[in-house]
C-alpha positions in Angstrom: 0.0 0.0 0.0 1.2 3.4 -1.0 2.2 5.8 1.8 -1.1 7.6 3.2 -1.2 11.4 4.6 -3.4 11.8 7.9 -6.4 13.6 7.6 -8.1 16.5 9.3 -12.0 16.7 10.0 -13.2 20.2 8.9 -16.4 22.2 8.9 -17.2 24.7 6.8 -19.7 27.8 7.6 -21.5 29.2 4.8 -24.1 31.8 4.7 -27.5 30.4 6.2 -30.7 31.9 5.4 -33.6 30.0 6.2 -37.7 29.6 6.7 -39.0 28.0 9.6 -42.4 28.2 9.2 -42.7 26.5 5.3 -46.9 25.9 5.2 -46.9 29.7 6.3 -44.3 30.7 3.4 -46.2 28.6 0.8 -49.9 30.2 1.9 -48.5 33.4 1.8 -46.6 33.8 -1.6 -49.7 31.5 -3.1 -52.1 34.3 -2.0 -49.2 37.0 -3.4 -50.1 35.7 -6.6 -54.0 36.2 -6.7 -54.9 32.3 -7.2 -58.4 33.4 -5.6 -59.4 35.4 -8.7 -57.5 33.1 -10.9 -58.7 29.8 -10.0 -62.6 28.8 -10.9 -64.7 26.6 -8.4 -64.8 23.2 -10.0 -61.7 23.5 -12.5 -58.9 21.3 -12.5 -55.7 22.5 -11.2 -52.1 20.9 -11.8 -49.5 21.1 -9.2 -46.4 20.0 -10.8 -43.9 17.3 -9.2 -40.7 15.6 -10.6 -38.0 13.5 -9.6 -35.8 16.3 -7.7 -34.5 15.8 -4.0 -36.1 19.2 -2.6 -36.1 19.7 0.6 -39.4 20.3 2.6 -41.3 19.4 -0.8 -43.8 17.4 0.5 -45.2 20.5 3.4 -45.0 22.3 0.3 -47.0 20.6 -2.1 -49.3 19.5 1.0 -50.1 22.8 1.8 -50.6 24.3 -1.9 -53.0 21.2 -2.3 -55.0 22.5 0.1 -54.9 25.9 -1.3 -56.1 24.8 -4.7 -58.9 22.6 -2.7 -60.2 25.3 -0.5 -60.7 27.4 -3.6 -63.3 25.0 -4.9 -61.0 23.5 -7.3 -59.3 20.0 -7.7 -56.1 19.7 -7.5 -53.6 17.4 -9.3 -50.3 16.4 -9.0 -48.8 17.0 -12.6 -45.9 14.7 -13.4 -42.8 16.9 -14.8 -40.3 15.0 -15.2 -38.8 15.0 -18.6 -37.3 11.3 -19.3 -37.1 10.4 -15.9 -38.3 7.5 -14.8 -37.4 5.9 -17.9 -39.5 8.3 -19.9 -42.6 5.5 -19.3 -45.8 6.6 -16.8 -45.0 3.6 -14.7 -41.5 4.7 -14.2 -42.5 8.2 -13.4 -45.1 6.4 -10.4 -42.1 4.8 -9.1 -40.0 7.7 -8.8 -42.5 9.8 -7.5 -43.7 6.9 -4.7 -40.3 7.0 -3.7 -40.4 10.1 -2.8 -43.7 10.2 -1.0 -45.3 12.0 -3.7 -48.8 9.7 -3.9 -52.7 10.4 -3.8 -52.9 8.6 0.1 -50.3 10.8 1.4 -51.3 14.2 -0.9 -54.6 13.9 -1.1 -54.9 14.7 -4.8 -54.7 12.5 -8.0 -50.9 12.1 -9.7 -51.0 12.3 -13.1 -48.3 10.6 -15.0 -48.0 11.1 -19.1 -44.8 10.2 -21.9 -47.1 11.1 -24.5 -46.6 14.1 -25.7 -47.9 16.9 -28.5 -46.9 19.6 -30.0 -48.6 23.0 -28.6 -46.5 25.9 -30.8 -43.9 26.3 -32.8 -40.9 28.7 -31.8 -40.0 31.8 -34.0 -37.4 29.7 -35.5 -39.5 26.8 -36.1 -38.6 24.3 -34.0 -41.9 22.3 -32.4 -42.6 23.1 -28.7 -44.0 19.9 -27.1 -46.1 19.0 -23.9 -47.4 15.6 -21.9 -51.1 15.1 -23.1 -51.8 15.4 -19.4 -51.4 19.2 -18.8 -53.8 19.9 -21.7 -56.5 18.2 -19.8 -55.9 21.2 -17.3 -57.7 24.2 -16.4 -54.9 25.9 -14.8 -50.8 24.4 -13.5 -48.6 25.9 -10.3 -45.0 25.1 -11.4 -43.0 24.7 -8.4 -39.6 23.7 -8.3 -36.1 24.6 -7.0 -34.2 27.5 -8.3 -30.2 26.7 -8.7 -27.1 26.9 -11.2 -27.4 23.9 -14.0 -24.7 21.6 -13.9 -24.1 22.1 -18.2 -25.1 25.2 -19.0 -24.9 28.6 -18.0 -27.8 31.2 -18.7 -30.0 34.0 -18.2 -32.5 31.3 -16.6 -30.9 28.0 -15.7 -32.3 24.9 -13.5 -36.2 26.2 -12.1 -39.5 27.3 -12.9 -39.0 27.7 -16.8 -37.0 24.4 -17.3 -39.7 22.7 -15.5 -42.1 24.0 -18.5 -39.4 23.2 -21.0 -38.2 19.9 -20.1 -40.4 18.6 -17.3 -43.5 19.1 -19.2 -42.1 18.7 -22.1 -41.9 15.0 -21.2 -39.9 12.4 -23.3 -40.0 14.5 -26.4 -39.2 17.6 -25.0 -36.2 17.1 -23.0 -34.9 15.2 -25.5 -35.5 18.0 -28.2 -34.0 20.3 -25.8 -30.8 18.9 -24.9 -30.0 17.9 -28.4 -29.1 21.4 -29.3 -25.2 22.9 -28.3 -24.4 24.4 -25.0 -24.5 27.9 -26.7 -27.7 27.2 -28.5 -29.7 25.9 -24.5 -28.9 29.1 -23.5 -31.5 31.2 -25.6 -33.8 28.3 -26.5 -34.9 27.7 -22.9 -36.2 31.4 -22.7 -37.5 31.1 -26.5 -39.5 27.9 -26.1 -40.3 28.8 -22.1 -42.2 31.8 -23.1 -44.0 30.2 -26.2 -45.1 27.6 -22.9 -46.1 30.4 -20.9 -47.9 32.1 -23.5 -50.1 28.6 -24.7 -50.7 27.4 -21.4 -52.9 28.6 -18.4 -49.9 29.0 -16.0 -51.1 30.4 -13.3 -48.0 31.1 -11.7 -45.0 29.7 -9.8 -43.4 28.9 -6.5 -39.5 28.9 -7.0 -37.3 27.4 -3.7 -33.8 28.3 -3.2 -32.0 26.3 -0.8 -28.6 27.2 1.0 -25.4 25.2 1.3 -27.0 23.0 4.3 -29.7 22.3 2.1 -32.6 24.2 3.6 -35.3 25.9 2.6 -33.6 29.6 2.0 -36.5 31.5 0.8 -40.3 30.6 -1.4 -41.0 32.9 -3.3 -44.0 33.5 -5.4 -43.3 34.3 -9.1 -46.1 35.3 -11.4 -45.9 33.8 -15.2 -45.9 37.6 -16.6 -42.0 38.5 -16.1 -41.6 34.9 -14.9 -38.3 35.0 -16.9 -36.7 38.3 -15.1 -37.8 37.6 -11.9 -36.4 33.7 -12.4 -33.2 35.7 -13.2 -32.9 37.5 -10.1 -33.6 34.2 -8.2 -30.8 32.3 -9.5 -28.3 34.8 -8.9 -29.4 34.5 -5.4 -29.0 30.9 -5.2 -25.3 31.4 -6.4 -24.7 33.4 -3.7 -25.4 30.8 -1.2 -23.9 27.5 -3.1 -21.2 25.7 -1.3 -17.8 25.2 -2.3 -14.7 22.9 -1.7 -12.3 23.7 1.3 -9.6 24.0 -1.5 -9.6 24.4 -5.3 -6.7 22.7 -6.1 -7.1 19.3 -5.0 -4.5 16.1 -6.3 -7.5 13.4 -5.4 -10.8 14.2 -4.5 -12.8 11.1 -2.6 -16.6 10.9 -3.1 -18.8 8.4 -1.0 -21.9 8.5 -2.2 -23.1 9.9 -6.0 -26.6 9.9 -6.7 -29.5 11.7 -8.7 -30.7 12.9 -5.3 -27.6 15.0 -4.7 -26.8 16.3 -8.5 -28.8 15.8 -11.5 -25.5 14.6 -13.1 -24.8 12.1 -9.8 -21.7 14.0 -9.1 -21.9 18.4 -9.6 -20.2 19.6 -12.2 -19.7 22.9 -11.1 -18.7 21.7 -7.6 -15.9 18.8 -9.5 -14.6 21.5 -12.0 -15.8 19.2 -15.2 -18.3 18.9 -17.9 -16.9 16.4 -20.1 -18.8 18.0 -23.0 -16.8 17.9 -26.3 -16.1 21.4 -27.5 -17.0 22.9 -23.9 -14.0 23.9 -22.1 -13.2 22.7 -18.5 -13.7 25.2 -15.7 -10.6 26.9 -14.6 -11.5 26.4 -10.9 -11.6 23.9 -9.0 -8.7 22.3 -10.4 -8.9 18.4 -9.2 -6.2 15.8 -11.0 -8.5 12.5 -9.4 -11.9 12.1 -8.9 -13.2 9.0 -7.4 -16.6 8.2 -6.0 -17.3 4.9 -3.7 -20.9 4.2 -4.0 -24.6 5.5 -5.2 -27.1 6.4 -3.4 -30.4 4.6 -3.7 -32.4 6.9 -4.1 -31.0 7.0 -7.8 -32.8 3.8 -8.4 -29.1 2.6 -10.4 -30.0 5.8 -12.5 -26.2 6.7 -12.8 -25.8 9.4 -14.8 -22.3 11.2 -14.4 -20.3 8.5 -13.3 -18.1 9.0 -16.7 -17.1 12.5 -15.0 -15.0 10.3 -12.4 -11.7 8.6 -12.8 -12.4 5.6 -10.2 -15.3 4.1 -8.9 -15.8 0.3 -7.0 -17.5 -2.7 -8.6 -20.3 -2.4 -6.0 -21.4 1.0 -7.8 -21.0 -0.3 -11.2 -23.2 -3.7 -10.1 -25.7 -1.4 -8.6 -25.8 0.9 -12.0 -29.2 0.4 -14.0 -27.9 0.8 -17.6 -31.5 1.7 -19.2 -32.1 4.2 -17.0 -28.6 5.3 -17.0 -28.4 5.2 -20.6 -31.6 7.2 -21.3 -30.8 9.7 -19.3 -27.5 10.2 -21.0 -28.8 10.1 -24.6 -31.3 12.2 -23.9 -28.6 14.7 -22.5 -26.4 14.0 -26.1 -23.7 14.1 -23.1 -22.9 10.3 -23.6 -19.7 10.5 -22.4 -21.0 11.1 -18.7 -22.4 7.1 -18.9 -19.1 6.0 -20.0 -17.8 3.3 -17.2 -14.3 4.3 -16.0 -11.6 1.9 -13.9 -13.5 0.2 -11.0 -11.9 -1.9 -8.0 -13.1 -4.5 -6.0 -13.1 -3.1 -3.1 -12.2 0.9 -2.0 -9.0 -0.4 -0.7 -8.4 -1.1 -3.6 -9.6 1.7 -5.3 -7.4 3.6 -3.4 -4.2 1.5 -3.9 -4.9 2.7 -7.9 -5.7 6.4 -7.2 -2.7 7.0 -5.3 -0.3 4.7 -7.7 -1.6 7.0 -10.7 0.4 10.0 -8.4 3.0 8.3 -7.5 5.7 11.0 -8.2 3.9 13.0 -5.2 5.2 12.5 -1.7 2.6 11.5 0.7 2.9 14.8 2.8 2.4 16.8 -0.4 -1.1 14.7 -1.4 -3.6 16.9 -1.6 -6.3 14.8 -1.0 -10.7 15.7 0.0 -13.0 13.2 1.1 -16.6 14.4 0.9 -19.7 12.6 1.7 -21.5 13.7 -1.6 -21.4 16.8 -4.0 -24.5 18.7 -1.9 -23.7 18.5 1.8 -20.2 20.5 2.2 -20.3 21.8 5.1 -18.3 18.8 6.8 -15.1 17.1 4.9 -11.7 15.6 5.3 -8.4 17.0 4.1 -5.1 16.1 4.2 -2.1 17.8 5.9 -0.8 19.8 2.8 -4.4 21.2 2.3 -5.2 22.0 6.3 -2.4 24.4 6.4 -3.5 27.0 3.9 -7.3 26.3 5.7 -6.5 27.2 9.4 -6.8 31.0 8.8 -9.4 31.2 6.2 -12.8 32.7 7.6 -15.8 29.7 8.0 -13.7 27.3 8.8 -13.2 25.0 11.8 -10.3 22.5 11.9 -10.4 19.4 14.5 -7.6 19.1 16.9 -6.2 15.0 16.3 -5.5 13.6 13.2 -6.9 10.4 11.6 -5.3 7.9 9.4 -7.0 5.9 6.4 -8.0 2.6 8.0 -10.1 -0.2 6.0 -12.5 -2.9 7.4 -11.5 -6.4 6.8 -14.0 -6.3 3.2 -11.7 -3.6 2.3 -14.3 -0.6 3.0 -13.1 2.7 4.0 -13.3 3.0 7.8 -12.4 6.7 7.3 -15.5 8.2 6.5 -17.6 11.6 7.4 
C-alpha cells in the first residue's frame, strides 16, 4: 500500500438563510399571486412534481393542495419530469412513490404522461412539445427549486422555466431540448419557455432556493408575466449561497456517495470543476487531478448518470448501476460520455491502492487529498495535511484538533468516513 497522509476533520460555515415556518411561506406567496381570482370553483388544477431531492417538498406541495382545494377547485399532482423515470408513466409512479409524492399521502390525484404533443412552434420553427396530461388542465402551479445547471450557463438556468421546458415537455421535450449545443440551450430555454407560458394557463410559480445545508432559504411567489426576469434574479441568489470545496486545487478528490438525489448529473459539475462535453472547455476552478466516488445512493434507483465525469469508482457502484435508466438519461442529455464506465476496484481499498499509484511522483505529505460525503452537503469534509495548512486562517472554517489515518475494514471498505 502506498504511503497515506493523515487527515483532518473540517467544517465549513456558509451563509445560512432559512424559513422556519414553510406551510406559512407557501400560503402566503400562493395568496401573493392572486390564485383566488385566478382559479374557478370546479376547475382542474395541476400542481407539478418531478423527480428532484427538494427539501421540505412534500409540506409544500401538501399545503398548496389544500390551497387549490379550499378554492373549490381540484387539485392534481402533474408529473414533470422530462425522461425520468425511464420516460414511461409507470417509471414516473415509481419515482414519485419513492419520494412520497402519492394520492394517500397528498390527497390529490398524480398524473403521469410520456405522450406528448406539440402545442407551438418557436419563432425559429422548432416544435414546442407537452405531456397530453397538462392539456386536460384548467390551470398548472409550477414549483420547483431554483439553482445553477450543472451544463449550462444562462440568463434562466435549473427552475421554474425548465420545468415548462423539459419537465412538461416530457420524453420529447427534453430530448428535443438537450440535443441542441451548449450555446444554442442558452436562448432556446427562454425562446421555447415563453411560447409555454404564452399557450398554457400558468397560473403562476413557487420557485425554492435552498442554501449550502440544504434548507429551505426562501419561497418565493413568481407570477408567469415576467416569470423569466424575476427567475433571473432568483438564480443569482442561489449562487450566492452554493457551497464550495475547502480547497480548489485538489490532487484526489474522494466521493462516497453519487446519486441523482444529490446532482442531476450524480456527481456536480460545477462543484468537480468538469463537464466532459466535447467542445466545452473545462472550468478553470476547482482544479482536481482525481476524482473518485465509492458508491450511489439509492435513491437513484441505479440511474447513474455522471459516473463517466470520475476517474475511479468500486465494482459495488458499477453492479448497482441500472444501464437503461442510466443510458436514457444520458442520450437524452447527447452528453454520452458522462455514462461512459471508467476503472472500478473490488473493493475501496483497492480503489485507493490505484488512485494514489496513478500520483505516484507526489510525496505523501504533499497529497492533496478531500474526502466528501456527496457533491451537496459540504459543510463537513476531510483533508489532508498539505491542504489543512492553507485552511486554518481562512474565515468559516473550523479544523479538529487529532489527526486520523485511512483505515479499512477487513472487506476492504473505508473506515475513514464523514
Amino acid at each position: 500500500m502506498v504511503q497515506l497522509p493523515k487527515m483532518y476533520r473540517v467544517t465549513q460555515t456558509f451563509e445560512r438563510p432559512k424559513v422556519n415556518d414553510i406551510p406559512a411561506a407557501v400560503r402566503q406567496e400562493l395568496v401573493s399571486l392572486g390564485l383566488d381570482k385566478k382559479i374557478a370553483k370546479g376547475s382542474r388544477i395541476g400542481i407539478t412534481v418531478g423527480s428532484r431531492g427538494i427539501q421540505n417538498l412534500i409540506p409544500m406541495i401538501s399545503t398548496a393542495v389544500d390551497f387549490v382545494k379550499k378554492l373549490g377547485a381540484e387539485p392534481f399532482l402533474l408529473a414533470a419530469m422530462g425522461s425520468h423515470g425511464g420516460g414511461t408513466e409507470k417509471g414516473q409512479k415509481e419515482v414519485l412513490d419513492s419520494l412520497g409524492i402519492t394520492e394517500e399521502a397528498l390527497g390529490a390525484k398524480v398524473l403521469t404522461c410520456a405522450d406528448c404533443e406539440v402545442i407551438s412552434h418557436t419563432s425559429g420553427g422548432l416544435p414546442v412539445f407537452i405531456v397530453k396530461s397538462a392539456m386536460t388542465l384548467d390551470g398548472i402551479i409550477i414549483i420547483n427549486r431554483v439553482k445553477t445547471h450543472t451544463s449550462f450557463k444562462a440568463k434562466v438556468e435549473s427552475g421554474l422555466i425548465k420545468k415548462l421546458v423539459v419537465g412538461l415537455g416530457g420524453p420529447m421535450g427534453a430530448q428535443q431540448f438537450h440535443s441542441f449545443g451548449q450555446e444554442e440551450l442558452k436562448h432556446l430555454i427562454v425562446e421555447i419557455g415563453q411560447v409555454i407560458l404564452n399557450k398554457l394557463p400558468v397560473l403562476g410559480g413557487l420557485a425554492i432556493i435552498e442554501n449550502a445545508y440544504e434548507e429551505t432559504a426562501l419561497v418565493q411567489g413568481v407570477a408567469s408575466a415576467g416569470m423569466v426576469e424575476k427567475e433571473a434574479e432568483l438564480l443569482l441568489y442561489s449562487k450566492s449561497l452554493m457551497p464550495s470545496l475547502p480547497a480548489e486545487k485538489i490532487d484526489l478528490l474522494i466521493i462516497q456517495e453519487m446519486g441523482k438525489n444529490f446532482s442531476g448529473t450524480g456527481v456536480d459539475t460545477n462543484i468537480i470543476g468538469r463537464l466532459r462535453i466535447p467542445g466545452v472547455p473545462e472550468p478553470e476552478k476547482p482544479n482536481i487531478t482525481r476524482v473518485a466516488v465509492l458508491d450511489i445512493s439509492e435513491e437513484s434507483h441505479g440511474n447513474a448518470t455522471g459516473v463517466g465525469l470520475t476517474d475511479f469508482v468500486t465494482k459495488k457502484l458499477v453492479d448497482k448501476m441500472d444501464r437503461k435508466a442510466t443510458y436514457l438519461n444520458v442520450l437524452t442529455s447527447t452528453f454520452v460520455m458522462r455514462a461512459a464506465i471508467p476503472m472500478y476496484f473490488d473493493t475501496e481499498e483497492k480503489l485507493l491502492e490505484a488512485a494514489l499509484y496513478s500520483m505516484c511522483s507526489i510525496p505523501a505529505e504533499k497529497l492533496r487529498i478531500v474526502i466528501i460525503p456527496n457533491t451537496l452537503y459540504l459543510t463537513e469534509c476531510l483533508v489532508s495535511e498539505a491542504v489543512v495548512g492553507e485552511l486554518r486562517n481562512k474565515a468559516g472554517i473550523g479544523i479538529g484538533d487529532s489527526p486520523e489515518e485511512f483505515k479499512f475494514g477487513p472487506d476492504g471498505s473505508l473506515m475513514l468516513k464523514i
